[in-house]
PyMOL Python script that loads the backbone (N, CA, C, O; Angstrom):
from pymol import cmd

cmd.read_pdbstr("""\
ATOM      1  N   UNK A   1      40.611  54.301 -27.228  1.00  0.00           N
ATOM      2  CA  UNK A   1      42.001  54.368 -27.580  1.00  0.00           C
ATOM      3  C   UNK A   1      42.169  54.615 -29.080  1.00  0.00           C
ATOM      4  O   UNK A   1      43.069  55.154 -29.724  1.00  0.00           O
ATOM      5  N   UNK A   2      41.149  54.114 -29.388  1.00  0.00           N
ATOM      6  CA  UNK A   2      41.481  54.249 -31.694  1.00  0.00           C
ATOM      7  C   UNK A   2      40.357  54.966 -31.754  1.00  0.00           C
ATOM      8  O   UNK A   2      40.309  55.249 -32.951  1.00  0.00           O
ATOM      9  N   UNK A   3      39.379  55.466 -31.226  1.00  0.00           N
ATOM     10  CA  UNK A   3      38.629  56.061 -31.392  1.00  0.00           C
ATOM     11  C   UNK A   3      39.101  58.100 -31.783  1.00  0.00           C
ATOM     12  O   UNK A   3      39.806  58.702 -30.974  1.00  0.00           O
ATOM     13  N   UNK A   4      38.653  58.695 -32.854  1.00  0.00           N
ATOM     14  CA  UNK A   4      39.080  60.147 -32.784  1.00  0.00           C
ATOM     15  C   UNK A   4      37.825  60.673 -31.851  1.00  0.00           C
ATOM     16  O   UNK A   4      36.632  60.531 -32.117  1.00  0.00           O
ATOM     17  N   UNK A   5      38.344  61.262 -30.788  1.00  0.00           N
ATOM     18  CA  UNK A   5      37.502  62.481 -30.128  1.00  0.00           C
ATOM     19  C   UNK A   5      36.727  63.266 -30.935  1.00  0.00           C
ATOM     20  O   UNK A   5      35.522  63.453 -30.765  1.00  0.00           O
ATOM     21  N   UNK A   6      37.323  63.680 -31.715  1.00  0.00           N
ATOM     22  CA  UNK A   6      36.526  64.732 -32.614  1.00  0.00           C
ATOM     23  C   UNK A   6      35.865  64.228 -33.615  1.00  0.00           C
ATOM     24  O   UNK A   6      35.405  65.046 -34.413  1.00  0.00           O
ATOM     25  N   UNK A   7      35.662  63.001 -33.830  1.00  0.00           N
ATOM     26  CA  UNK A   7      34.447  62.724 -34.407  1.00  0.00           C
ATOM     27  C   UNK A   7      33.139  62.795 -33.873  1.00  0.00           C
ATOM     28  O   UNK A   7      33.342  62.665 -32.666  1.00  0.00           O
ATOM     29  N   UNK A   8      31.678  62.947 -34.070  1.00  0.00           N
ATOM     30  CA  UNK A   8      30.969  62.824 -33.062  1.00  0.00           C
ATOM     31  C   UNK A   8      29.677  61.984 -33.818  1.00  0.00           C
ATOM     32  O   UNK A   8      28.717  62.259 -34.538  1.00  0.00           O
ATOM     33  N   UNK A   9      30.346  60.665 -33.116  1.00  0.00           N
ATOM     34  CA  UNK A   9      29.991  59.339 -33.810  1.00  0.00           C
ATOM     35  C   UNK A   9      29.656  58.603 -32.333  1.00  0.00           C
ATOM     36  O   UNK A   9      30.519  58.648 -31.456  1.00  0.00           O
ATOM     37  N   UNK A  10      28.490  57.984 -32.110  1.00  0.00           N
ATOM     38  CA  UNK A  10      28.527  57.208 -31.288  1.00  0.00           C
ATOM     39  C   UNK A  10      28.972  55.291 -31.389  1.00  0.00           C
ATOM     40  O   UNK A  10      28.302  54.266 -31.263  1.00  0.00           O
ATOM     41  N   UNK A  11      30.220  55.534 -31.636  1.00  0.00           N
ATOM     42  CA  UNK A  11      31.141  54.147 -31.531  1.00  0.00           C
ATOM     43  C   UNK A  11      30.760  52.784 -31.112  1.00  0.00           C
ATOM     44  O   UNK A  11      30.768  51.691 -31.677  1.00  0.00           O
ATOM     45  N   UNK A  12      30.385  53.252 -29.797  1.00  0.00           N
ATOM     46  CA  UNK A  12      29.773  51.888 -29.435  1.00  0.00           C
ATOM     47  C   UNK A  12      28.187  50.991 -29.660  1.00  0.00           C
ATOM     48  O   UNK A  12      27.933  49.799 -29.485  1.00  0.00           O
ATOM     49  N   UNK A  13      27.333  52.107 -30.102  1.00  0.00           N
ATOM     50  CA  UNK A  13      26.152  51.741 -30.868  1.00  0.00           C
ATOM     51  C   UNK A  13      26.391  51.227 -32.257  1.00  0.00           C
ATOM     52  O   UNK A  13      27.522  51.557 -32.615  1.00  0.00           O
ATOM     53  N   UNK A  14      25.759  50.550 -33.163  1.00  0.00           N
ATOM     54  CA  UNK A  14      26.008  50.689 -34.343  1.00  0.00           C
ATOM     55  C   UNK A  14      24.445  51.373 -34.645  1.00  0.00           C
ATOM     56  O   UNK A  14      23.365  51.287 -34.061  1.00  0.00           O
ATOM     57  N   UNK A  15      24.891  52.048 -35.792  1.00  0.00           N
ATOM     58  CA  UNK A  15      24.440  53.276 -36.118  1.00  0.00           C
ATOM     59  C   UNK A  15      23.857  53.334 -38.071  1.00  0.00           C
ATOM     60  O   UNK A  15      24.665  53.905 -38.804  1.00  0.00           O
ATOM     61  N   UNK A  16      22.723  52.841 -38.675  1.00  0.00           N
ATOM     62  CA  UNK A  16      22.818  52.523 -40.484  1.00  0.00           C
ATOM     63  C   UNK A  16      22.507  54.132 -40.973  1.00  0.00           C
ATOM     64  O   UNK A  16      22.612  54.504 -42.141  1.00  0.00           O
ATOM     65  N   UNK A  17      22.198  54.796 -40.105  1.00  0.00           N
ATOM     66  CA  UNK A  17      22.079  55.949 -40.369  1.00  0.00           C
ATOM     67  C   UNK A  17      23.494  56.905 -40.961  1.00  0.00           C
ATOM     68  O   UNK A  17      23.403  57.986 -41.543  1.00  0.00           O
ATOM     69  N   UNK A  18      24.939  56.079 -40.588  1.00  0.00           N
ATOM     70  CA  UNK A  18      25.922  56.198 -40.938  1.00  0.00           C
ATOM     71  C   UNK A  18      26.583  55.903 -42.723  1.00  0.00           C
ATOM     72  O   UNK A  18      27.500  56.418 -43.362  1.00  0.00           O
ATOM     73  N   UNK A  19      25.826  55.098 -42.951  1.00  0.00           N
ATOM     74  CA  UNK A  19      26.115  54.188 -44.095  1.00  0.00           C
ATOM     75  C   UNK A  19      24.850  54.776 -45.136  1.00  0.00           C
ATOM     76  O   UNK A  19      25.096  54.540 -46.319  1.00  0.00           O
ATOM     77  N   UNK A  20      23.566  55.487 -44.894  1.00  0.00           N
ATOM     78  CA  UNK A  20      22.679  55.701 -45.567  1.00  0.00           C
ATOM     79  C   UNK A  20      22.744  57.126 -45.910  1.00  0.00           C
ATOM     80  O   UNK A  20      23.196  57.800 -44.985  1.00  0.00           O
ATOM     81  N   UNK A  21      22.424  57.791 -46.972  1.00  0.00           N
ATOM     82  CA  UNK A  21      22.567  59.535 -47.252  1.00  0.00           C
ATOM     83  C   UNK A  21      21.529  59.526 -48.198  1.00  0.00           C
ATOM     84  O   UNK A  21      21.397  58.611 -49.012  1.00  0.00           O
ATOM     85  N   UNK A  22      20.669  60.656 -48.119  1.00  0.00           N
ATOM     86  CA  UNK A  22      19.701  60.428 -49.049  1.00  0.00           C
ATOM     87  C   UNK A  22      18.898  59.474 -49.866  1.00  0.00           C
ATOM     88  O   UNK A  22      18.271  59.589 -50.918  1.00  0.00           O
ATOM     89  N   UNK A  23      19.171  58.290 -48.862  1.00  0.00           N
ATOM     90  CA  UNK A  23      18.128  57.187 -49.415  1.00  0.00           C
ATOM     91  C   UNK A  23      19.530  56.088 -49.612  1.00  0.00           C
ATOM     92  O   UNK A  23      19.548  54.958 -49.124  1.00  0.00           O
ATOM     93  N   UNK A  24      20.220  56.452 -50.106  1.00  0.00           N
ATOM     94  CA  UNK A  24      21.353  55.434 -51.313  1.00  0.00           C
ATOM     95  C   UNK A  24      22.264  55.000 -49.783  1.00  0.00           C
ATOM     96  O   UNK A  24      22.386  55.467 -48.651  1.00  0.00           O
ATOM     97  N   UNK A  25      22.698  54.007 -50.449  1.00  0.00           N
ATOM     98  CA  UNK A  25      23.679  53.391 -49.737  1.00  0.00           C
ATOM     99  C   UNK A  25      24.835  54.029 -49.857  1.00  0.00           C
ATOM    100  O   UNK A  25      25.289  54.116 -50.998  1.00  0.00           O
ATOM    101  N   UNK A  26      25.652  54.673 -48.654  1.00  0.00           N
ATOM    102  CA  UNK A  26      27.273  55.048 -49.195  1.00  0.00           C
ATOM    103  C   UNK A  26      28.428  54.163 -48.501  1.00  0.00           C
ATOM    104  O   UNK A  26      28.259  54.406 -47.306  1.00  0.00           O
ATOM    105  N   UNK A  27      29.280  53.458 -48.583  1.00  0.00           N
ATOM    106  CA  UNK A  27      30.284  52.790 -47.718  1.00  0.00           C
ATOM    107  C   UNK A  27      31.276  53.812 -47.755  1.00  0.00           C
ATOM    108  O   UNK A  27      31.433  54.710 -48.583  1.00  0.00           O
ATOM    109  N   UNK A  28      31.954  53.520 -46.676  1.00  0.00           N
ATOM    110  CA  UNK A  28      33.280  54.183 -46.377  1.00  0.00           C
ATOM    111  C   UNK A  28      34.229  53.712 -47.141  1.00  0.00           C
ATOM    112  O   UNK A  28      34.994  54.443 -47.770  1.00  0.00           O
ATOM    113  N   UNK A  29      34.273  52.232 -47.161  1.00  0.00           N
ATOM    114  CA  UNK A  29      35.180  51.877 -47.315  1.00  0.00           C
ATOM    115  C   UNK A  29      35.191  51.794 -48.947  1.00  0.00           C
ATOM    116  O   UNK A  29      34.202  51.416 -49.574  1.00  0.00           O
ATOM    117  N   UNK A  30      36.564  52.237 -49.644  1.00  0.00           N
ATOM    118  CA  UNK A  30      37.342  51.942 -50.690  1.00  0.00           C
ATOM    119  C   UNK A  30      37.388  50.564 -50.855  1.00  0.00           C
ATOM    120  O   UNK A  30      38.074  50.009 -49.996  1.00  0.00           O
ATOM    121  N   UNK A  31      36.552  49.352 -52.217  1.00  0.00           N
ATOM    122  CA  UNK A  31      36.965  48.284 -52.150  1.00  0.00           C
ATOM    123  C   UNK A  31      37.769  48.160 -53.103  1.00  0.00           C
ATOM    124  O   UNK A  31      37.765  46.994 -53.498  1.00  0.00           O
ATOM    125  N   UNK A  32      38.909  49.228 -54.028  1.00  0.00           N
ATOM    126  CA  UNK A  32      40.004  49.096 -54.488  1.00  0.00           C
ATOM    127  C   UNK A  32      41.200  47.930 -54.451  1.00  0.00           C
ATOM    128  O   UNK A  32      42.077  47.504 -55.202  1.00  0.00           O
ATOM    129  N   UNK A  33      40.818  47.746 -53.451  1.00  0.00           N
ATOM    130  CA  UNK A  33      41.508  45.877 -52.912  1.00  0.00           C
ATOM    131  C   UNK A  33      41.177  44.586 -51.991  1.00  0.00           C
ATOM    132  O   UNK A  33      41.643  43.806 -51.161  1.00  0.00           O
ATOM    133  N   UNK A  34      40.099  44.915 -52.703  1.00  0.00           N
ATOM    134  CA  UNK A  34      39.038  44.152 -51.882  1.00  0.00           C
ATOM    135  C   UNK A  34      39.147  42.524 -51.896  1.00  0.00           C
ATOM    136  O   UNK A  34      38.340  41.691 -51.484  1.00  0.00           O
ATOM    137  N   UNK A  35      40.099  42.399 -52.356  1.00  0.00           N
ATOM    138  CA  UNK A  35      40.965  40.531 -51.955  1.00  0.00           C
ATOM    139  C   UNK A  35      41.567  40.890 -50.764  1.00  0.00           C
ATOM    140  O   UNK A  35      41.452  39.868 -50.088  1.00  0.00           O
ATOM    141  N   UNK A  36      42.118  41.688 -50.117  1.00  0.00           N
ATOM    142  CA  UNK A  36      43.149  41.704 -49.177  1.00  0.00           C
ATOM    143  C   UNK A  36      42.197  42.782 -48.318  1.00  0.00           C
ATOM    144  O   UNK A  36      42.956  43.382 -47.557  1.00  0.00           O
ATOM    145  N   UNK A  37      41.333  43.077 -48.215  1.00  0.00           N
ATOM    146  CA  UNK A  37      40.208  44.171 -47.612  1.00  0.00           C
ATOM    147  C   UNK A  37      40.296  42.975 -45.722  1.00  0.00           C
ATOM    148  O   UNK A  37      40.787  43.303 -44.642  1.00  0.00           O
ATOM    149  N   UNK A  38      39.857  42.157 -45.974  1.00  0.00           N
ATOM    150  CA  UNK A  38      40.052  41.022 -44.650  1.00  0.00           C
ATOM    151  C   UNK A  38      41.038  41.353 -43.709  1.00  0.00           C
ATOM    152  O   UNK A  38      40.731  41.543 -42.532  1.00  0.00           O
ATOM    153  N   UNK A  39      42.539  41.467 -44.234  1.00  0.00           N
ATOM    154  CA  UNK A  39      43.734  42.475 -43.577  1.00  0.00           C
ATOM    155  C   UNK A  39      43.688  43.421 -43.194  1.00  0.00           C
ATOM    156  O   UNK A  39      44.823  43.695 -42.805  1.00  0.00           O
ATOM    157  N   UNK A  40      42.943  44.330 -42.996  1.00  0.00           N
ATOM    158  CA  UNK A  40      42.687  45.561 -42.664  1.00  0.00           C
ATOM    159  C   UNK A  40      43.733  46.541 -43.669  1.00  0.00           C
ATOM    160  O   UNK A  40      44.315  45.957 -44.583  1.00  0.00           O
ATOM    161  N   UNK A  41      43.905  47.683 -43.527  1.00  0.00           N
ATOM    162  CA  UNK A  41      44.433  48.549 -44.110  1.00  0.00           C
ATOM    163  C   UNK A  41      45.010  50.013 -43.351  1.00  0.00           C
ATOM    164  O   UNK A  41      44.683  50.503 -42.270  1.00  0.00           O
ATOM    165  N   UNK A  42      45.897  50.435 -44.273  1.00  0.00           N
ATOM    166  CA  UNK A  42      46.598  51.581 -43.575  1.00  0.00           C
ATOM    167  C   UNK A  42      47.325  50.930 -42.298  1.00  0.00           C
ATOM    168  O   UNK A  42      47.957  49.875 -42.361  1.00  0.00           O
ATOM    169  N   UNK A  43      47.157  51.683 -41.146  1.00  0.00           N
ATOM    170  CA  UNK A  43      48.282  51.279 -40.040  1.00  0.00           C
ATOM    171  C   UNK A  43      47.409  50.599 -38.974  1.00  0.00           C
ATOM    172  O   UNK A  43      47.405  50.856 -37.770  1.00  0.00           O
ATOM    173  N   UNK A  44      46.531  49.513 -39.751  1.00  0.00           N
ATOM    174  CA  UNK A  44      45.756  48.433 -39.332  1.00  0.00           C
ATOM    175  C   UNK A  44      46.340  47.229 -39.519  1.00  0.00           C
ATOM    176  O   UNK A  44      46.138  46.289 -38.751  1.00  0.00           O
ATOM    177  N   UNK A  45      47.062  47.164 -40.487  1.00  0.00           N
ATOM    178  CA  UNK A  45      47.068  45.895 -41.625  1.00  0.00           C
ATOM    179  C   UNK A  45      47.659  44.657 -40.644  1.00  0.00           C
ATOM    180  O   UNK A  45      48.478  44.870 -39.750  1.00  0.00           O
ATOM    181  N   UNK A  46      47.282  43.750 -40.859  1.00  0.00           N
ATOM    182  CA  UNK A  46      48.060  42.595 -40.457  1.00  0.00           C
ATOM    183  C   UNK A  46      49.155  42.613 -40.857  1.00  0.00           C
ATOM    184  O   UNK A  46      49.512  43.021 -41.962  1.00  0.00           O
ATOM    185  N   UNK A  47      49.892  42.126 -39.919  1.00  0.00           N
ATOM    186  CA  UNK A  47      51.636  42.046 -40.106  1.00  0.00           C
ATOM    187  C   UNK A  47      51.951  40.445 -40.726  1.00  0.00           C
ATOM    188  O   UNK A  47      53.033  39.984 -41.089  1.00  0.00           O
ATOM    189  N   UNK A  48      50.931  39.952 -40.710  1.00  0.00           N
ATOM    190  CA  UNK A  48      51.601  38.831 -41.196  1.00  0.00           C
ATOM    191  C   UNK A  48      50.643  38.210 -42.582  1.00  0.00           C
ATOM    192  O   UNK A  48      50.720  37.026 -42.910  1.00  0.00           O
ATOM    193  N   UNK A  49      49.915  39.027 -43.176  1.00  0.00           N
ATOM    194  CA  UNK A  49      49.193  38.722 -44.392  1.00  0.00           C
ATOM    195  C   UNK A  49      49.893  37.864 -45.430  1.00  0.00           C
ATOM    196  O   UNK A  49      49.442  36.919 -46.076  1.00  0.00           O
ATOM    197  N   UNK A  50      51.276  38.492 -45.443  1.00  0.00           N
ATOM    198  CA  UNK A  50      52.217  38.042 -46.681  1.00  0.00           C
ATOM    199  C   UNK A  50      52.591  36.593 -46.513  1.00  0.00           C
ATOM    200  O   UNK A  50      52.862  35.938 -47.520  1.00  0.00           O
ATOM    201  N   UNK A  51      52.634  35.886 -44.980  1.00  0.00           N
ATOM    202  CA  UNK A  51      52.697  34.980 -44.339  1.00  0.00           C
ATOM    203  C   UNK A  51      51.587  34.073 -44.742  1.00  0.00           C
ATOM    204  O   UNK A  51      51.618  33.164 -45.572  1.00  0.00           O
ATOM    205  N   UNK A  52      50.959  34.337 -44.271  1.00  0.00           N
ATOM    206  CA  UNK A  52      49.052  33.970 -44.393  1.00  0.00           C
ATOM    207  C   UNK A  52      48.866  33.450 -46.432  1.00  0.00           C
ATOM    208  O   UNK A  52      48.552  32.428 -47.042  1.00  0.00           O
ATOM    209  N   UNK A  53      49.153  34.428 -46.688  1.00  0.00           N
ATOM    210  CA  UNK A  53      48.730  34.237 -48.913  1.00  0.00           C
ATOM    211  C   UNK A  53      50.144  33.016 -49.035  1.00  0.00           C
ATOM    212  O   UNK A  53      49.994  32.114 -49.860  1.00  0.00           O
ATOM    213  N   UNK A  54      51.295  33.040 -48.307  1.00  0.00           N
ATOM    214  CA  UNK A  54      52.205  31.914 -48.620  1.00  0.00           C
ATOM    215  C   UNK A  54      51.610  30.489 -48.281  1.00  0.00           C
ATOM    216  O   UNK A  54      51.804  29.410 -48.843  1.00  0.00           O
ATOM    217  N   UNK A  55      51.073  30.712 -47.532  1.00  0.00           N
ATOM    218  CA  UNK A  55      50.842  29.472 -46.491  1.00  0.00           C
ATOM    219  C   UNK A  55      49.597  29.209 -47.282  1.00  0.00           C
ATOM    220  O   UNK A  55      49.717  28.038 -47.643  1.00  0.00           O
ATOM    221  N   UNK A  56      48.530  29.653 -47.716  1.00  0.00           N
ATOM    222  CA  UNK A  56      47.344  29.295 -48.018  1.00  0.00           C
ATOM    223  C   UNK A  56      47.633  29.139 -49.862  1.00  0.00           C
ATOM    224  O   UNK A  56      46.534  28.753 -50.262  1.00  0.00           O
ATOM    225  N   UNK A  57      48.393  29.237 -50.869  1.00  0.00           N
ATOM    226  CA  UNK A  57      49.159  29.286 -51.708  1.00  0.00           C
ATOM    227  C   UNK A  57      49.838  27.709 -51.813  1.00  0.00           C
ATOM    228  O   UNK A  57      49.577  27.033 -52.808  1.00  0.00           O
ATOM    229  N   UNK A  58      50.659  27.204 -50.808  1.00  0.00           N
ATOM    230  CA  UNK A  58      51.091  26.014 -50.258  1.00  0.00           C
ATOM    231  C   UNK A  58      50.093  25.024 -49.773  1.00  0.00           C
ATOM    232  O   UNK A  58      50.321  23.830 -49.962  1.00  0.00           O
ATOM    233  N   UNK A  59      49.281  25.310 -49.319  1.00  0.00           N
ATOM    234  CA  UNK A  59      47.978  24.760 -48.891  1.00  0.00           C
ATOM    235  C   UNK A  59      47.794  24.162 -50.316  1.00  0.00           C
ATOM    236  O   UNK A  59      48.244  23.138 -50.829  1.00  0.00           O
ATOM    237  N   UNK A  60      46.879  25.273 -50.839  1.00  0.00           N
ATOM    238  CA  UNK A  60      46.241  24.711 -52.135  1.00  0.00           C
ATOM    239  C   UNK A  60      47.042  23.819 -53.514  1.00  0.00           C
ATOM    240  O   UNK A  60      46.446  23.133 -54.345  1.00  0.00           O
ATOM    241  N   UNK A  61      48.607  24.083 -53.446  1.00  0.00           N
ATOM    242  CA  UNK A  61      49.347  23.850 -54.134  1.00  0.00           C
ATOM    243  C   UNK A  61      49.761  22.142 -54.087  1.00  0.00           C
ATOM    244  O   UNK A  61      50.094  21.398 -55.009  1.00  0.00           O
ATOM    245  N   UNK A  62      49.597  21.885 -52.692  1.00  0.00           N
ATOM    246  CA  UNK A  62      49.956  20.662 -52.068  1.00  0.00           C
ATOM    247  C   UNK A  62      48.560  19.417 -52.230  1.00  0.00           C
ATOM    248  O   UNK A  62      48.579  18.216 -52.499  1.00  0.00           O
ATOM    249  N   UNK A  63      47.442  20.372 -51.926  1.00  0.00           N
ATOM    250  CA  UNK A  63      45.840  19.778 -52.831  1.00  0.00           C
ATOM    251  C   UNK A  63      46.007  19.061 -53.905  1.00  0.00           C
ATOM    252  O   UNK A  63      45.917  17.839 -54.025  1.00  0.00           O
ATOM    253  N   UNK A  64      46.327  20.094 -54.917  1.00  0.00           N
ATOM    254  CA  UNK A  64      45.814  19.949 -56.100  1.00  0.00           C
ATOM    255  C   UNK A  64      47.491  19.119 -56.789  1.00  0.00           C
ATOM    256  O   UNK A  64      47.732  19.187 -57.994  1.00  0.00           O
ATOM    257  N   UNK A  65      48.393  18.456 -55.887  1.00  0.00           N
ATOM    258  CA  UNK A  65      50.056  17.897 -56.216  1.00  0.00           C
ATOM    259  C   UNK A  65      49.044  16.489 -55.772  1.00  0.00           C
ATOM    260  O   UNK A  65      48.718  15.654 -56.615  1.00  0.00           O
ATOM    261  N   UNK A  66      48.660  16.411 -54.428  1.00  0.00           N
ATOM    262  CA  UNK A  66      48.123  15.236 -54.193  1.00  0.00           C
ATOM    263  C   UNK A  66      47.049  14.947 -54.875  1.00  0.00           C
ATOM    264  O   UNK A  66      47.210  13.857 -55.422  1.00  0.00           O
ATOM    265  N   UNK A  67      46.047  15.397 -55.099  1.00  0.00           N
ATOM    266  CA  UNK A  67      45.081  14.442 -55.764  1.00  0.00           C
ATOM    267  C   UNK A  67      44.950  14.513 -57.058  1.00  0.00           C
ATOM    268  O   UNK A  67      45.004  15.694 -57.402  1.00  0.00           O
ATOM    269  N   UNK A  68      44.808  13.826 -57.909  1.00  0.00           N
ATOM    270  CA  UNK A  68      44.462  13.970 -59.846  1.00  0.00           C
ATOM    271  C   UNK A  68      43.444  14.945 -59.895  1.00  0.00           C
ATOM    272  O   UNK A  68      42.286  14.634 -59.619  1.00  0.00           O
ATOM    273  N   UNK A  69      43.789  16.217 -60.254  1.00  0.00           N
ATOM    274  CA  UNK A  69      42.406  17.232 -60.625  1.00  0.00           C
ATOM    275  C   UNK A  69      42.783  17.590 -61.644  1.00  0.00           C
ATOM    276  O   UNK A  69      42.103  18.366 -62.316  1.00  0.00           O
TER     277      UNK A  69
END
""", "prot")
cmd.dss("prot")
cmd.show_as("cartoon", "prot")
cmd.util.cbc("prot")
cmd.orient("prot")
């Protein structure tokens, strides 16, 4: 279903031959935002990330209110 046809990638194997080019390591992925990389990206992203950084924000905020640090 998310897979492109016209790639000709075998998907369901994993494959390091993908990730390797002339010896060197290459990633696909852009870590340009690589704090929020966990969310996925583009028309992946979690819908509720912004939710998630409030809540974990409040979390830590409520820590460090309760105990003397």
């Amino acid at each position: 279903m998310l897979h492109d046809l016209e790639d000709d990638l075998e998907t369901e194997r994993f494959s390091p031959d993908l990730f390797i080019k002339d010896g060197k390591l290459t990633p696909d992925i852009q870590l340009e935002d690589s704090l929020t990389l966990a969310f996925g990206s583009d028309r992946h992203v979690c819908p509720d990330r912004h939710l998630s950084d409030s809540t974990l924000f409040m979390l830590f905020a409520s820590v460090l209110h309760t105990f003397d640090i």
